[in-house]
Residue, then its C-alpha position, 0 to 999 in steps of 0.5 A: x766072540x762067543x755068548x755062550x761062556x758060563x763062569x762059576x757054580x751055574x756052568x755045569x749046569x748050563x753044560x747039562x742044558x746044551x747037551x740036553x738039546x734034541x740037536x745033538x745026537x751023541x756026547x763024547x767028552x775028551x780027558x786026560x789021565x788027570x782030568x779023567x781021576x780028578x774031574x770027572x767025578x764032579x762034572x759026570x751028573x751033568x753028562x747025559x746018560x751014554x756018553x762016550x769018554x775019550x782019554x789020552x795020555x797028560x802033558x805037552x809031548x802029547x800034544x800032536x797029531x798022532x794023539x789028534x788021530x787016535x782022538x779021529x779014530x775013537x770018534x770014527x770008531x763010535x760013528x760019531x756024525x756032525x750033530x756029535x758034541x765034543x766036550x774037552x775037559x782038561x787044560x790047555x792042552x786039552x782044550x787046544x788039541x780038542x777044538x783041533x780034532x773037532x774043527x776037523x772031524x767031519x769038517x767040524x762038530x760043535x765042542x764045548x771047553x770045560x777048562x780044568x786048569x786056572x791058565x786054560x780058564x783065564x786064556x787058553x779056552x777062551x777066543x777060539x784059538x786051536x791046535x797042536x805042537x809040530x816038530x818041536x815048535x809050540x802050536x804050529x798046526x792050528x785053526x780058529x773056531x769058537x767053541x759051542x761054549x766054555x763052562x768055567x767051574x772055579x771049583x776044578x782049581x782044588x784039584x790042581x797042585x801049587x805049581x799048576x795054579x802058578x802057571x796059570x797065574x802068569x797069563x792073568x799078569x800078563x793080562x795085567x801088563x798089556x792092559x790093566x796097568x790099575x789091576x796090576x799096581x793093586x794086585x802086586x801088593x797081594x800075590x797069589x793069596x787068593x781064597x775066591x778065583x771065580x771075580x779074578x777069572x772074570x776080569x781077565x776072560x773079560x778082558x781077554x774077550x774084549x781084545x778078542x772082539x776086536x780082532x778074532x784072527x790076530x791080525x791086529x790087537x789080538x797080537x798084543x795077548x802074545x806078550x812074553x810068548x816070543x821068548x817064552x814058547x822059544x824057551x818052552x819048545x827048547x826045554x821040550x827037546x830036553x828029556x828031564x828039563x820040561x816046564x810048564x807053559x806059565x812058567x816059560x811065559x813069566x820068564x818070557x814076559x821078564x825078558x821082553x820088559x827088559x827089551x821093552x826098556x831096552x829099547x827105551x818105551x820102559x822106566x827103570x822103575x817099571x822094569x824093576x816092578x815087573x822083575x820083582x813081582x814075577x820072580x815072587x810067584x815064580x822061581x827061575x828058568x834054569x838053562x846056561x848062558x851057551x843055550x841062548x842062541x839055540x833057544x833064540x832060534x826057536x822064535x824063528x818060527x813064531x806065528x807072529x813073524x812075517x817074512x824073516x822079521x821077528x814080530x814081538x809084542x812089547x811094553x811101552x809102558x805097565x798097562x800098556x801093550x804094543x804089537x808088530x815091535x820087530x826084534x832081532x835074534x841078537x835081541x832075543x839072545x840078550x834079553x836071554x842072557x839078561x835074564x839068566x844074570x838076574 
């Protein structure tokens, strides 16, 4: 687990020290489109002077290897050696395809992740976890590797638009679900109405690595932070091949988290009464995913290559109540496919 995680006004800062060291002998930062307009300008004071800026196209469909080459390519071109820090500046997207490039190049350079988006601060910067998407199929080619450090700056969420904000949400409810059945019953009451993100973004990094800690390769309890993931990659990949149809990760997870609560009751481990309050707290922040009932068995087979799979079983993480996450919960494509439909009825 990393020490070296910086939240709130001091992160940049700590960002300027580290790349300050005489260890490192040259800074590249990775940018999208967005981050490079809307970040950049907040965080270049704290870049040594001489920094190389790498930027790439924004969204998903970008995240692959052919950007990861044209990323190799900038730093082979710059004669970047392995004392070269790479700071990714950006999303989750960002922040995946960057630790990617970096764990790679050279056999590995240290990087740093400064998450722009309120999801890449709670979940997607934090616990090592790297890659890209692959053939249609979310994150498919990847490694674990524990950044130098992640700088968290809460003050990047004014930059982002309501429905980014949303997206990101959904992984902070999700931390809720599998494990915070308290910060759940009070923050339900509430919502998003947030007008300080900086102690929520602590609670849930905090929870996150406390997981993480005990299992850093997902081979046990780290599997329980994929709630709503099965069935929400599944629908997020499908939507991807469809031009017009594409959503973010967060809104395909509040869906997917939906439909795994109904298995969860389907298969008896939630009440009613639960259920009912994770339906009307998702559907309050989030509208509904938009696909026809035909769609749910093509959707349903996108988990067939889910991480957590093993052999042809179809590993879910489920609810055995709210707060209460349980892994390695094996489902069928059938069940995937009604928990689709029962979504698409509500």
């Amino acid at each position: 687990m990393n020490e070296n995680l910086f939240i709130g006004s001091e992160s940049l800062s700590a960002l300027a020290t580290l790349l300050g060291r005489p260890a490192v002998s040259q800074v590249f930062v990775l940018l999208d489109t967005n981050t490079a307009r809307q970040c950049l300008p907040l965080l270049e004071r704290q870049l040594p002077g001489g920094y190389t800026p790498i930027e790439i196209p924004a969204g998903e469909e970008y995240k692959t290897l052919a950007t990861c080459e044209a990323v190799w390519n900038a730093l082979t071109q710059a004669r970047a050696d392995r004392h070269a820090v790479l700071v990714n500046v950006g999303g989750g997207v960002v922040t995946d395809l960057g630790g990617f490039c970096a764990a790679l190049y050279k056999r590995g350079i240290p990087f740093v992740q400064v998450p722009t988006t309120l999801l890449a601060q709670v979940d997607a910067s934090v616990g090592g976890k790297t890659g890209v998407d692959f053939l249609g199929f979310k994150n498919q080619i990847g490694v674990f590797q524990e950044p130098l450090a992640v700088c968290i700056e809460p003050r990047f969420l004014q930059t982002l638009d309501p429905r980014q904000l949303k997206a990101g949400y959904a992984e902070v409810v999700k931390h809720w679900l599998i494990a915070d059945a308290a910060a759940f019953a009070h923050n339900r009451t509430i919502g998003i109405l947030v007008d300080d993100w900086t102690p929520l973004i602590r609670e849930s990094v905090a929870l996150k690595q406390r997981i993480v800690a005990q299992d850093p390769l997902e081979r046990g309890p780290r599997k329980l932070l994929n709630f709503g993931h099965t069935i929400g990659h599944a629908l997020e990949s499908y939507l991807l091949t469809q031009p017009g149809r594409e959503i973010l990760h967060g809104e395909a997870v509040a869906a997917g988290m939906i439909c795994e609560a109904w298995l969860s009751h389907h298969k008896g481990q939630l009440t009613d009464q639960e259920l009912d309050q994770v339906e009307t707290f998702l559907f309050s922040i989030f509208d509904k995913v938009q696909f026809v009932t035909l769609e749910t068995e093509a959707i349903a087979d996108f988990a067939r290559q889910d991480k957590k799979n093993a052999g042809n079983v179809i590993n879910c993480t489920l609810l055995e109540g709210i707060g209460q996450g349980v892994y390695d919960q094996p489902v069928t494509l059938e069940d995937i496919a009604a928990a689709l439909r029962y979504y698409h009825r509500l």
